[in-house]
C-alpha positions in Angstrom: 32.1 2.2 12.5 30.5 1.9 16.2 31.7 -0.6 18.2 29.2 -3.0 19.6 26.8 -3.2 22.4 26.6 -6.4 23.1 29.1 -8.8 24.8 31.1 -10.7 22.6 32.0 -14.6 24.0 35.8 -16.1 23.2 34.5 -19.0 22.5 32.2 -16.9 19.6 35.1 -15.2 18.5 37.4 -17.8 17.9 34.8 -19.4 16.1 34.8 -17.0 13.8 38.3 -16.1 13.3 38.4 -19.6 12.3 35.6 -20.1 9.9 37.2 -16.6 8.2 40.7 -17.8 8.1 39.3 -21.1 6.4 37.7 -19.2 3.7 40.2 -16.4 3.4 43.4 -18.2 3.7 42.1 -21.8 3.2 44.5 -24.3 5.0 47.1 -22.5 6.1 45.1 -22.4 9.7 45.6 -26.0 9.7 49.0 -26.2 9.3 49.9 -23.8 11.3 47.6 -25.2 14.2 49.7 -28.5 14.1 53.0 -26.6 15.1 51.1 -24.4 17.8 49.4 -27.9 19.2 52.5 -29.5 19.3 54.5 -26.6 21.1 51.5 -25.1 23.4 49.3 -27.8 23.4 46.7 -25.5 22.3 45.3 -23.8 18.3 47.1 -20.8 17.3 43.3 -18.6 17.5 43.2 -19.3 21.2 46.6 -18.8 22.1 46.6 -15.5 20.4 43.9 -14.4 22.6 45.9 -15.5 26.1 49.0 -14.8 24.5 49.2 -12.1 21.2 53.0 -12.0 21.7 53.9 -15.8 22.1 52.1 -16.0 18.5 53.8 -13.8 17.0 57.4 -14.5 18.1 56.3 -18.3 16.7 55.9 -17.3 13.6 58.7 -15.1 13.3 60.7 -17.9 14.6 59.2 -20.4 11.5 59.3 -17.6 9.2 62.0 -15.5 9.5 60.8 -12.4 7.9 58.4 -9.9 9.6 56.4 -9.3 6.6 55.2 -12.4 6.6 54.3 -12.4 10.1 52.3 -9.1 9.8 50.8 -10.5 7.1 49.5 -13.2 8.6 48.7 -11.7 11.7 46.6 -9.0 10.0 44.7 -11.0 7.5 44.6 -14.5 9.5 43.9 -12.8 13.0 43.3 -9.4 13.5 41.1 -8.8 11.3 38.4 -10.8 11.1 38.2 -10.3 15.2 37.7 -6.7 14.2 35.1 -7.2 11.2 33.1 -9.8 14.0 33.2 -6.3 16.5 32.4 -3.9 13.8 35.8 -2.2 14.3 38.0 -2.5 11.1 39.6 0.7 12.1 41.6 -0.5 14.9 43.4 -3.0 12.8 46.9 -1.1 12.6 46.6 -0.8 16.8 45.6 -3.8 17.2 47.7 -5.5 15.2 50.7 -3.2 17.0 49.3 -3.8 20.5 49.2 -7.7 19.9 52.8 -7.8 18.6 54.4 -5.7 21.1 51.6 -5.4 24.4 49.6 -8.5 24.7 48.0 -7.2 27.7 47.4 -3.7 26.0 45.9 -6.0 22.9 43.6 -8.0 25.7 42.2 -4.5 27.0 41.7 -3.4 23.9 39.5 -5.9 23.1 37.6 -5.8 26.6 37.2 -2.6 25.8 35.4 -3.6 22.7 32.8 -5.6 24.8 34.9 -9.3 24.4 34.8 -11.5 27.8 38.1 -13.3 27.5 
């Protein structure tokens, strides 16, 4: 796949991790949202873009078991942000980058034309 051209806006991008995850995983979004709300004051979609890692060690706190996390990660986060940028390809460094380099993960996706 080729990346895109064009610029890609957070706000359009968090739109449509969440419209995925609705349809995908329908309502686990939601719940999850409440705890990241209450602990961040902020959705668990725009957190994950500021903050990759703080997401993850949240749900590996609630969950206890790093399959699950992946899991979630993967299917809830990573990628439909990479099916929206035409880059399905990058989901295993991605999904590495946001777990263990948050920054690495953010300059990834600059690099893949998203204005965060």
């Amino acid at each position: 796949m080729i990346a895109r051209s064009s610029r890609v806006d957070k706000d359009e991008l968090i739109s449509y991790v969440r419209s995925y995850s609705l349809r995908v995983m329908p309502g686990l979004l939601n719940i999850l949202n409440k705890v990241f709300i209450a602990r961040f004051g902020t959705d668990m979609v725009a957190l994950f873009l500021n903050d990759s890692k703080k997401v993850y060690e949240t749900l590996l706190s609630l969950y206890n078991n790093e399959d699950t996390v992946t899991l979630i990660m993967s299917y809830l986060l990573i990628k439909p942000m990479l099916i929206k940028l035409g880059r399905l390809d990058l989901v295993d460094k991605a999904l590495t980058l946001a777990m263990k380099n948050p920054e690495g993960f953010k300059e990834m996706l600059r690099s893949l034309n998203v204005d965060l």
